[in-house]
Structures are given as C-alpha cells and as structure tokens.
LUMVEX-992989 format. One record per residue (C-alpha): residue number from 1; x, y, z. Coordinates in nm, 4 decimals. Layout:
<rs>
i/c1/c2/c3
NUM/X/Y/Z
...
</rs>
This chain:
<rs>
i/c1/c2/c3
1/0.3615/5.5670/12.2331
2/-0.0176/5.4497/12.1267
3/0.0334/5.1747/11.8851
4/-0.2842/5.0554/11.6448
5/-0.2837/4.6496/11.5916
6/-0.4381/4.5387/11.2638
7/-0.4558/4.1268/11.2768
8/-0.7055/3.8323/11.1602
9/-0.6891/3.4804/11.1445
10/-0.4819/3.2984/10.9421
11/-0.6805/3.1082/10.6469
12/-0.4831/2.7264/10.7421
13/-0.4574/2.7517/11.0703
14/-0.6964/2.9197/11.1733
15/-0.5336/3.1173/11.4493
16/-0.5306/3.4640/11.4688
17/-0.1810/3.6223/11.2331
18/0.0780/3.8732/11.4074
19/-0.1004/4.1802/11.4069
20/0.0390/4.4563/11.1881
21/0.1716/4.7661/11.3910
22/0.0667/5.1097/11.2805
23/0.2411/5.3521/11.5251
24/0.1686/5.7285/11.5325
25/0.4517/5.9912/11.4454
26/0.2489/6.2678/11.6273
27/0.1596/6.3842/11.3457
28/-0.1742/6.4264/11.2431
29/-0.2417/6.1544/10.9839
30/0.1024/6.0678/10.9451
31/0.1624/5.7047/11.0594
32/0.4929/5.4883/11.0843
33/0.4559/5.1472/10.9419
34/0.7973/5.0313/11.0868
35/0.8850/4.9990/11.4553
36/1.1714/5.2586/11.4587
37/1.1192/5.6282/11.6094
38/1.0436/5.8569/11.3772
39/1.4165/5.9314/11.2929
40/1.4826/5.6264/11.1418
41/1.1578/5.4737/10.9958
42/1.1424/5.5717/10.6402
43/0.8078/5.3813/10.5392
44/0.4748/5.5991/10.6479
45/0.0696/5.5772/10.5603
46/-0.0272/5.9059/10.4898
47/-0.4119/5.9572/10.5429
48/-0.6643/6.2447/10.4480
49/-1.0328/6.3395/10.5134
50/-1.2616/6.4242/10.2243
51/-1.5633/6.6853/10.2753
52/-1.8564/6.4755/10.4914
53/-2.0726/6.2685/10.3204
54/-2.4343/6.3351/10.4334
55/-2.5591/6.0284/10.2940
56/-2.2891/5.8082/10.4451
57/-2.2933/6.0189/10.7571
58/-1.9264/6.0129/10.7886
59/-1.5745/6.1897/10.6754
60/-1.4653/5.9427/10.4020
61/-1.0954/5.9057/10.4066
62/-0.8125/5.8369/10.1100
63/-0.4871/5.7033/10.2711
64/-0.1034/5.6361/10.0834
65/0.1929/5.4484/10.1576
66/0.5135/5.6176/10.0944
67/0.8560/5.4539/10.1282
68/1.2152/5.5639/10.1200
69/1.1228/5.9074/10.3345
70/1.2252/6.0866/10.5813
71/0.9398/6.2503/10.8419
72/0.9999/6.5627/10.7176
73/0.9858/6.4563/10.3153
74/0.6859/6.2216/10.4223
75/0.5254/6.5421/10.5935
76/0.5676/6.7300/10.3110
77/0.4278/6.4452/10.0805
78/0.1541/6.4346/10.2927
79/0.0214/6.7868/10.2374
80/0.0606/6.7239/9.8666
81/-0.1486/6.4438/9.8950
82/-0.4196/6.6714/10.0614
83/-0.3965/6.9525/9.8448
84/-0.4819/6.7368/9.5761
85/-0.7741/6.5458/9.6898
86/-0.8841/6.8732/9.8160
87/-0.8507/7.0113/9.3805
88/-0.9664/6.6471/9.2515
89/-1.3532/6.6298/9.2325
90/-1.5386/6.2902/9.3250
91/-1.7092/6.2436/9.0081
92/-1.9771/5.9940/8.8607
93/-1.8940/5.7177/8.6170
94/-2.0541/5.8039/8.2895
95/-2.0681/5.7179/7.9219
96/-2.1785/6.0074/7.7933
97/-1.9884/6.0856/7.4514
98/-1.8107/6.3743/7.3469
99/-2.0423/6.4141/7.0330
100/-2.3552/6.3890/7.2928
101/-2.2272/6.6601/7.5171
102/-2.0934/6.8906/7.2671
103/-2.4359/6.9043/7.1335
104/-2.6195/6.9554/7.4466
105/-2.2743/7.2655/7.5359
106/-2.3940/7.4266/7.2278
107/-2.7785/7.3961/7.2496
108/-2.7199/7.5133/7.6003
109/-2.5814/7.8202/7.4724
110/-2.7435/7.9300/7.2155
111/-3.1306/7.8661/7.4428
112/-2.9118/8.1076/7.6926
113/-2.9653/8.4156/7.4208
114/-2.6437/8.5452/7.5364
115/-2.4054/8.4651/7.2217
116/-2.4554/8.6475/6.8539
117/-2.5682/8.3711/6.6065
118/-2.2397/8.4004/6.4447
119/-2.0604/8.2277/6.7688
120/-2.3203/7.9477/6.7947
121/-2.2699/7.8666/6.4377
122/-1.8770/7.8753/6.5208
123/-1.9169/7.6669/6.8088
124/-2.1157/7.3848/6.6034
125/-1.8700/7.4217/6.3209
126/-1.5938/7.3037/6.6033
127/-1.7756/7.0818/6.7656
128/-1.8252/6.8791/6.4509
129/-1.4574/6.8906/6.3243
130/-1.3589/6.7666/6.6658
131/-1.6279/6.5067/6.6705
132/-1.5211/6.3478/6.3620
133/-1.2169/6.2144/6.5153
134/-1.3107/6.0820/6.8601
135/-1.6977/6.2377/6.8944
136/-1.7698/5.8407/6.9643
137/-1.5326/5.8422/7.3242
138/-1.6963/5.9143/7.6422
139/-1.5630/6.2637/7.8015
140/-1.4022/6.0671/8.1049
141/-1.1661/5.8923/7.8809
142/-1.0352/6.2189/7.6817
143/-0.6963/6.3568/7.8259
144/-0.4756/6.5474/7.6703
145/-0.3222/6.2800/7.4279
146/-0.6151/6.2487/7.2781
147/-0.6337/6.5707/7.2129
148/-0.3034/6.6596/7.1062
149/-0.3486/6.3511/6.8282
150/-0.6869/6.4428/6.7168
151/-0.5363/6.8534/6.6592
152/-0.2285/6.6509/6.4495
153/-0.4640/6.4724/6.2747
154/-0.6557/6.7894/6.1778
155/-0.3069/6.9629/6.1356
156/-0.2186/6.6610/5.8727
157/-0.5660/6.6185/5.6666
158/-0.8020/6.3973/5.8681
159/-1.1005/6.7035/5.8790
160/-1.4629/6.6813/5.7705
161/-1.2868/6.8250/5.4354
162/-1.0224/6.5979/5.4077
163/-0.7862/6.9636/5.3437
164/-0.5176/6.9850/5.5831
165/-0.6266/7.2914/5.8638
166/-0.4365/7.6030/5.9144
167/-0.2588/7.6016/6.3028
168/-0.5155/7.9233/6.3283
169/-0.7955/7.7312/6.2375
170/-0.7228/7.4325/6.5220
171/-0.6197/7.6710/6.7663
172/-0.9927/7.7925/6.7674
173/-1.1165/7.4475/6.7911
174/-0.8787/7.4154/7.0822
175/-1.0680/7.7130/7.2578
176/-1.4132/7.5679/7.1629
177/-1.2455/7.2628/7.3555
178/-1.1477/7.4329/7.6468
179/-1.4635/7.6135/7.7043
180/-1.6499/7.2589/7.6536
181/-1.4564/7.1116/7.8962
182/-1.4261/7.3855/8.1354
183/-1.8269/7.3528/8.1404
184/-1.7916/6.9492/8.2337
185/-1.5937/7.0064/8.4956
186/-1.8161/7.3010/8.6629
187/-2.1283/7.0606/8.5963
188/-1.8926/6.7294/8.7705
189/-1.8909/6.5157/8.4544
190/-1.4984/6.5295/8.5018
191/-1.2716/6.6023/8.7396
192/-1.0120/6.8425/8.5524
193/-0.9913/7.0057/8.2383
194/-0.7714/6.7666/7.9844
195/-0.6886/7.1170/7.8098
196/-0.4927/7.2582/8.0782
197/-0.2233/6.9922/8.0257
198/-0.1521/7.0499/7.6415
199/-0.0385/7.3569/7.4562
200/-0.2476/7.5384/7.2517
201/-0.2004/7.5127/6.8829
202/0.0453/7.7773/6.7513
203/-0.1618/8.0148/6.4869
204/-0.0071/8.0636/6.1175
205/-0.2488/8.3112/6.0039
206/-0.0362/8.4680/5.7239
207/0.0732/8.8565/5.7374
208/-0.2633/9.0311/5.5499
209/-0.1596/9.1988/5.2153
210/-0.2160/9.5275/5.1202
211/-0.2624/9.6753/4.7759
212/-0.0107/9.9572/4.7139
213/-0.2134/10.2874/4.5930
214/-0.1210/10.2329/4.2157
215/-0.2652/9.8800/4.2342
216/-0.5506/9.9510/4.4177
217/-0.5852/10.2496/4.1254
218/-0.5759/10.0193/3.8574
219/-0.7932/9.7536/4.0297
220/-1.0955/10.0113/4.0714
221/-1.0342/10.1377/3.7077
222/-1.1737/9.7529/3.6425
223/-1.5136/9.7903/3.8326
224/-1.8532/9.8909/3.7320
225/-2.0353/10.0392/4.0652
226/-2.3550/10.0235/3.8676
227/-2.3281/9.6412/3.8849
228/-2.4132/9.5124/4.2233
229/-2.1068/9.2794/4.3219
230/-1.8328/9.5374/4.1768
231/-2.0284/9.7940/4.3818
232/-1.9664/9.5755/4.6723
233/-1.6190/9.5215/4.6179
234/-1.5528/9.8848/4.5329
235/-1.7249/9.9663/4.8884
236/-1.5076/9.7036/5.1461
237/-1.1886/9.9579/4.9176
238/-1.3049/10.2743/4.9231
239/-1.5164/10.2398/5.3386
240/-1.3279/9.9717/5.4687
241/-1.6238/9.7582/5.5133
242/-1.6638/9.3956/5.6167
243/-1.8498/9.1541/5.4276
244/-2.1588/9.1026/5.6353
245/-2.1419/9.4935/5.6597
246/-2.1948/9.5444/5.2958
247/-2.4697/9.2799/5.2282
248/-2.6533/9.4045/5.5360
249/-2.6971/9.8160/5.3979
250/-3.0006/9.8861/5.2780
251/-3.0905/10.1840/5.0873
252/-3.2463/10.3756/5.4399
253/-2.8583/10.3299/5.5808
254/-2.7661/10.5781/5.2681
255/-2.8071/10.9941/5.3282
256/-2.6691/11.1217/5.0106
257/-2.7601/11.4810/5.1384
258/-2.5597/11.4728/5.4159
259/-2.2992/11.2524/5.2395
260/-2.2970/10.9989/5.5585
261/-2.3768/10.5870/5.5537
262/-2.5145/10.4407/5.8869
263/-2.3399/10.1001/5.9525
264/-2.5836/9.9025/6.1870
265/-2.6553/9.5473/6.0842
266/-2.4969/9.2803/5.9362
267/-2.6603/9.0477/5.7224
268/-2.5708/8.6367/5.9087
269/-2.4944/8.2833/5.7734
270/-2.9139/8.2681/5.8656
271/-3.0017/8.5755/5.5978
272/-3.1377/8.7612/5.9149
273/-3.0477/9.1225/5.9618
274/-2.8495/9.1667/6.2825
275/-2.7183/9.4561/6.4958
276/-2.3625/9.4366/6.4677
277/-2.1982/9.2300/6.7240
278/-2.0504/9.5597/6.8953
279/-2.0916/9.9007/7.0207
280/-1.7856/10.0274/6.8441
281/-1.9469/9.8253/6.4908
282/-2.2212/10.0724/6.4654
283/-2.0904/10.3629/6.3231
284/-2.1747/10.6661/6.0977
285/-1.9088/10.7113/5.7852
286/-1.8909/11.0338/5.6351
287/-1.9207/10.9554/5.2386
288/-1.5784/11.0094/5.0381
289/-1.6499/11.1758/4.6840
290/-1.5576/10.8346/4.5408
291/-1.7863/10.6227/4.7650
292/-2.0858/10.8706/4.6829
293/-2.0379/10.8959/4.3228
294/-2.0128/10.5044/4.3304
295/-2.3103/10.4330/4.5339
296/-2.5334/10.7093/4.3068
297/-2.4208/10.5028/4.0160
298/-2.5263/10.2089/4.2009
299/-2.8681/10.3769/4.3042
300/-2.9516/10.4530/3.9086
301/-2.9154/10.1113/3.8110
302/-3.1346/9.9497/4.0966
303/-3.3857/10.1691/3.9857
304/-3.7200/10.2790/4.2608
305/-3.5655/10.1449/4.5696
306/-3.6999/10.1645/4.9116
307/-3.5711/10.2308/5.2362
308/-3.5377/9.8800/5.3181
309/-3.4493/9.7495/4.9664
310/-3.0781/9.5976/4.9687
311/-2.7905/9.7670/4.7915
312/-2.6378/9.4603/4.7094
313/-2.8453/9.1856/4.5401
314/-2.7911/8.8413/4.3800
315/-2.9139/8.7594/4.0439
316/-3.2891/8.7224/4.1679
317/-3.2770/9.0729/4.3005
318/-3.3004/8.9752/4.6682
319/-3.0539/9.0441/4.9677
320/-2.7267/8.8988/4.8592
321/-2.5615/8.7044/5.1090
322/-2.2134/8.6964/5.2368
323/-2.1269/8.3337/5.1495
324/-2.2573/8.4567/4.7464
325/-2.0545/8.7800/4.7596
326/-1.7112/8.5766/4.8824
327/-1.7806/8.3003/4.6082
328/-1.8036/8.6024/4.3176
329/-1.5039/8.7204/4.4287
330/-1.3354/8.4097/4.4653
331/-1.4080/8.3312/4.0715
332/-1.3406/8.7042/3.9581
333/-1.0326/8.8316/4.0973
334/-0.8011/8.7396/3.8354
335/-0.9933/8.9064/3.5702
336/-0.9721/9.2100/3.8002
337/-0.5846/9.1624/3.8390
338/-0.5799/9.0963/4.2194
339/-0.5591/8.6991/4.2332
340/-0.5038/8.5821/4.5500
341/-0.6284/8.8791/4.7874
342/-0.8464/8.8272/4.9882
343/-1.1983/9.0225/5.0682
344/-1.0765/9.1104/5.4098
345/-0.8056/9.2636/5.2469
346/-0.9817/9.5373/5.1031
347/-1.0890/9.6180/5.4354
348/-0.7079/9.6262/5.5094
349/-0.5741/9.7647/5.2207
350/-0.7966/10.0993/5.3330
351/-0.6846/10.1402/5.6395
352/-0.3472/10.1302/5.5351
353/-0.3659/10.3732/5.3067
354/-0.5380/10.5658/5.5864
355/-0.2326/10.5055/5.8290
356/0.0185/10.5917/5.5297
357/-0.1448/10.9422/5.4841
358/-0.0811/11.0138/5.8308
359/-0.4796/10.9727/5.9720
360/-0.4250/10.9277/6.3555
361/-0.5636/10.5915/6.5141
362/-0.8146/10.6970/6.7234
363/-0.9587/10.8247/6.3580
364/-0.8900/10.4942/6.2133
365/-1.0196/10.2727/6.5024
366/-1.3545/10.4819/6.4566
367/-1.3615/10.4133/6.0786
368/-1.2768/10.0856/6.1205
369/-1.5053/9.9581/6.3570
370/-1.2515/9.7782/6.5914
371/-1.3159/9.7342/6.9589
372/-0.9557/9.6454/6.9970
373/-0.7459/9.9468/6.9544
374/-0.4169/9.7461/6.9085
375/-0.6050/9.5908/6.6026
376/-0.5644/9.9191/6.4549
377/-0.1797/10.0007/6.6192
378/-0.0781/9.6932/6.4253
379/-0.1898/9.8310/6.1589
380/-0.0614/10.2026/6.1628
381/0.2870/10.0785/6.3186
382/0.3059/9.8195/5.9910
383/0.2046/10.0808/5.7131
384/0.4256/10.3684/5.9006
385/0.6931/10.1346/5.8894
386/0.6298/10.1015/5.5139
387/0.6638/10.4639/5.4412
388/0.9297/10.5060/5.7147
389/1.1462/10.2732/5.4857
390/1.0172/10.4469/5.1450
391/1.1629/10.8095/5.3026
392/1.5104/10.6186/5.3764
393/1.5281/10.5009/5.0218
394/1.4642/10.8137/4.8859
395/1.8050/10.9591/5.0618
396/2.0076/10.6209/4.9759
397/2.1738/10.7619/4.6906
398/2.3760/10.9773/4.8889
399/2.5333/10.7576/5.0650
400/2.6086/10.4808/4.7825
401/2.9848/10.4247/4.7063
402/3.1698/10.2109/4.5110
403/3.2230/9.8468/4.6683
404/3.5626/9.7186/4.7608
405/3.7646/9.4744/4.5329
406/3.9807/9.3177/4.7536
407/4.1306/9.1492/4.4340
408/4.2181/9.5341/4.2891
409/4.3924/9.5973/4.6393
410/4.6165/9.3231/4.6217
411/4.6779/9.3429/4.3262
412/4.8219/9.7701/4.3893
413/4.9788/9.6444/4.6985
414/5.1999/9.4203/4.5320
415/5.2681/9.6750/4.2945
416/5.3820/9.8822/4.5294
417/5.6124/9.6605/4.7465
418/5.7798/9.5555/4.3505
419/5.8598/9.8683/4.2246
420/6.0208/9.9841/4.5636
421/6.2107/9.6432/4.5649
422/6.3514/9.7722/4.2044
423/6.3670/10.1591/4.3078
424/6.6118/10.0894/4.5701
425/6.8359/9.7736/4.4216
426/6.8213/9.7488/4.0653
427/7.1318/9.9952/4.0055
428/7.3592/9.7853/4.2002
429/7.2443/9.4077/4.1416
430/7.5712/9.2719/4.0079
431/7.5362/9.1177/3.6372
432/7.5171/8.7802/3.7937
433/7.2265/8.8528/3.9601
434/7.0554/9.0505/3.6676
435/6.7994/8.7633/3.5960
436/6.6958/8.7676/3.9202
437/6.6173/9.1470/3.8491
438/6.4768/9.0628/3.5096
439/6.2185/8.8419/3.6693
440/6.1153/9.0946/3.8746
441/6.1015/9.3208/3.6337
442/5.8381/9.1185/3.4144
443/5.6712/9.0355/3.7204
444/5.6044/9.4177/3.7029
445/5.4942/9.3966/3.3574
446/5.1926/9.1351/3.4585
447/5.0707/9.3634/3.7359
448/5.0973/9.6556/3.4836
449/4.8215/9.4257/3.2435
450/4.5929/9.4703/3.5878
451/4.5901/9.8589/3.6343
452/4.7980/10.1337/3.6721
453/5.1507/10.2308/3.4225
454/5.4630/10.1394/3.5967
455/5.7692/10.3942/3.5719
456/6.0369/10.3265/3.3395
457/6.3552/10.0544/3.5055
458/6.6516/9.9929/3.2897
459/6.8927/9.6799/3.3714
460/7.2141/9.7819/3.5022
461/7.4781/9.5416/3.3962
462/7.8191/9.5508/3.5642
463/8.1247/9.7763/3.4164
464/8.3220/9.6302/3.1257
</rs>
C-alpha cells in the first residue's frame, strides 16, 4: 500500500524527526492518518481541488482532518466538504461599508432606467433606515445576527424617527436587504447571502376598514366637490382612485360627453407626471351620475381650465401633490366624522360596496386597477362574507328559543320525586313517623315559592 512520509529535522538536535505517515484508503482524496486498514482507522485528511488558478498555474487545494469516523462516514464527510467549497466563493478582503454600497446598489439602479421612480425612492428610504444602525460595518462582517438585531431594533424604536416600525414596514426593508445582498454576492464582494439564514419579518399590516353604505352616505353629505381637496376625497369614494391617481388628472383626462375619465398618470414624490406603473393602471372609467355631477361642480369653481390644467390644486392653484392631499386629510377627518380611516380606504371602501352589490371580479379588477387578481378575490370573498352573514341574521329569529335554566330544572325535578314520595306513603306513615312526613311536606311548600302549585296532602294520623 503506497505510503506518503512527511518529516524534517528536529529544531535541538538537529536530526531529521520520524516522518509522519499519510497512507491512502483508495479513495480519491481520502487519506488515513493512522496505520490501521481502513476498517479500523477512524482519523482521515480529507482533501479537495478548487477551480485552476491561471495566475498560480495550478489546482489550489483545501484539505480537513476528521476524527472519530468510519470510511464510509469519512467518505460521506468528504463529499460535504466538496460540495461546499464548490457553493463557497473565494472572495476579496474589503472594507467597503454597508452605507457605501447601498448607495452605489441604488445609484446603480436607478442609472439602469429599468425601475419607476417610486421604487428608487423606496429603495433609498430602506437603505437609510438600515444604515442608521450598522451603515458604518463593512458588508463582509454582516451575517444574519446583525441583521436580525438591527430589524429588533427597528421593531423596538431605534429608526431615523425614533417611532417604533410596523413588522410590514421592516419586512420591506428586509427585501431591500436581500436584493442588496443578493447583488454582492453576484458581483464577489461576499460569499453568501446573510439573508438566507434569518426569517423574514412577519407583516402586521392591519385588516383595511370599510365604511358601511350609511356611513359612507353621511360622510359625502359633509363634502363640497366645488372645493378642490373634498373633490378629491369624494373621487378615491365614489372611482376608487389612488392618491397619486387623483393628483395626476388633469382636465384633458375628463370627457363629460361621453361620461368616461382616462386614468393614465400619476403625479410622483418628484411632482413629475408619470405613466402609471402598469398596464392594468391605465384604464378608462365610465363616469357614475355622482362622480359627474361632482366633477362639473368641481369644473365651475376652477373656472377656464385647460386640457392640461390640474383638477386638484393646492392653495397656490398649482398641481397638488400627494404628500399635501394625505396631510389635508390627515387634519380633516374628524370634522368629516371618519377619524382614523385611512385614504386608501376610500379606495377600499368602493370596491366593497362594488363586491356587496354583486359586481363580478373580473369587473372589479378592471375598475380597480389591480394587476393581481387575488387583490381583488380578497376583497369580494371578505365583503360577500359580510353580506353572507347579514342574510343569516335576517332568518335568526326563527330559530331563537328560550335558554335553559338548569336551576328551574332542578328545581321541577325535585318537585317531582317529593310529591310522588308523599303520593304513595303519606296515608300510611304511622303517627310516629308523621314529622318525618311533615318535613317533607314543607319541604314541598319551599319548592312551591319557586314555580308551579302543588296538589293538596293532608296528614294522616293513626286511628284513635
């Protein structure tokens, strides 16, 4: 059996030291490091090649030593250890920061033209929440404790806000993450993704409200469409329109002849008008009596308006933005007796009245805008469920009886099992015995005070 003899000289002496026997175990790149055969050695250097080096000229190698194993466990271990160098990429040291190559990630794509202004703005918005916390550490120290801390810290109040963030809210930072690091590793800054190794963030986002159709009755009895912001309002209620949707019509989008409105830009965070991020987002709307009459009213106050004059404008009389449109809201609906909902819920309030009257999905999914149908299944399923349970309610009266008091029961079943205790003895109890009757007899009397008459008993004494 070809043996390989390691030895050197011995630092005192200076003589040569035993050589160290590596023996081969016929396997390749399996070798024993005891002399036993290979059913009894249990101690083995495992060694594998790494893709050739063409500055080196060679095949570098990585090599293990594994003890307590058998040949077939340390076979086994072996082709472990080469699946993993083959997964495991050599990579460079560097200090490059996470804040450094977030910025370059984003600046990347956004140069790339390939990503709606809205995403890059998202993306920078994670990148600096993430970058507060540990923006100063190089990318090759992050893992995935680092991670998970820096989302708890978020999670517990530690953002650029100092407000504690929603689980939705890091769960989309997480992505931002992922994607960030997914790019280092495909460009060899690391060698795996530190997000594959944590969970993602569980989302909270609470269950969107609805406004019943008396409340959303009452709440449009409040607006004014002639004034620009209740016009707004009254349009993301009666068209189930989003918010950049509504500051982005202009007057050109509105055919009052043919009673349509063409949704095809959005107004962005940037005040530039936008197509809409998606085929199924531009859409033509056929104009409800209610939505006409509201935007005619709106039309009369703007006065001479041209095609590409806004219908919704701030206080200077220019485009009104998103961000200004949210804010109103935020500080007016109380007064309009809908504290608490949100804009979005408009939107959703809509199309569940849509889904209540029966409209069909594919309808509402057009209407709507979504390019996920199940958006819209969630929501037809929910309100259908809602007027599902409104129909059973309505037949509930049928059906109601009077509840069970166990108390009453007892109290007739002793009654019973009494008065046939007295039905069947009390005329031949001898007189001795009569108080025993009389007891039972006012026993009687108490259960009579809790319901029903008893029948007249008489105490039968003995003959004189």
């Amino acid at each position: 059996m070809a043996k390989k003899a390691h030895g050197g000289k011995d630092e005192k002496s200076g003589e040569k030291s035993p050589k160290k026997v590596v023996l081969k175990s016929g396997y390749p790149g399996i070798y024993r490091l005891e002399d036993k055969d290979n059913s009894k050695c249990r101690k083995w250097r495992l060694v594998a090649f790494l893709p050739y080096d063409r500055k080196r000229k060679v095949y570098p190698q990585r090599s293990k030593t594994v003890e307590n194993m058998t040949l077939t466990e340390a076979r086994g271990e072996h082709e472990r250890f080469k699946a993993e160098l083959a997964c495991s990429k050599r990579v460079e040291k560097s200090d490059k920061t996470l804040a450094e190559y977030a910025k370059r990630f984003c600046d990347e794509r956004e140069a790339s033209g390939a990503f709606a202004e809205q995403t890059i703005d998202a993306d920078r918005i994670h990148a600096r929440q993430i970058c507060h916390l540990i923006g100063d550490l190089p990318v090759q120290e992050i893992d995935a404790a680092v991670l998970a801390q820096a989302y708890l810290d978020l999670r517990h109040g530690k953002s650029l806000s100092g407000k504690e963030l929603s689980g939705t809210t890091v769960g989309n930072i997480h992505a931002f993450v992922d994607l960030l690091m997914g790019h280092a590793v495909k460009h060899g800054l690391i060698a795996k993704n530190p997000c594959d190794e944590i969970e993602t963030p569980r989302r909270d986002t609470k269950e969107k409200r609805a406004l019943s159709e008396a409340e959303l009755q009452d709440f449009i009895s409040r607006l004014d469409p002639a004034r620009s912001m209740d016009c707004a309002v009254l349009l993301a209620a009666s068209l189930g329109l989003r918010r950049a949707e509504i500051v982005g019509l202009s007057w050109g989008d509105i055919d009052f002849a043919q009673g349509t409105v063409e949704i095809k830009r959005s107004y962005n965070s940037h005040r530039h008008l936008v197509k809409t991020k998606t085929e199924a987002g531009r859409r033509t709307l056929p104009l409800s009596d209610f939505a006409a009459h509201a935007l005619r009213a709106r039309y009369q106050a703007a006065g001479a308006t041209g095609e590409d004059d806004p219908v919704i404008e701030n206080y200077l009389g220019k485009r009104a933005s998103a961000a200004a449109l949210s804010s109103w809201w935020s500080k007016n609906r109380e007064r309009l007796g809908v504290d608490g909902l949100t804009l979005h819920e408009l939107r959703h309030t809509f199309l569940s009245i849509l889904a209540g009257r029966g409209v069909h999905p594919a309808v509402m999914q057009r209407l709507a805008g979504h390019t996920d149908p199940t958006l819209t299944l969630g929501i037809y399923t929910h309100a259908n469920l809602d007027t599902r349970r409104a129909a059973m309610q309505l037949v509930d009266a049928v059906y109601e009886v009077e509840p069970v008091d166990e108390v009453s029961r007892a109290v007739e079943d002793a009654k019973g099992a009494l008065d046939a205790v007295i039905a069947t003895f009390g005329d031949v109890i001898p007189a001795a015995e009569a108080d025993s009757l009389v007891k039972l007899i006012e026993a009687r009397k108490v259960l009579d005070s809790m319901g029903a008459p008893r029948p007249a008993l008489e105490v039968v004494g003995s003959a004189a």
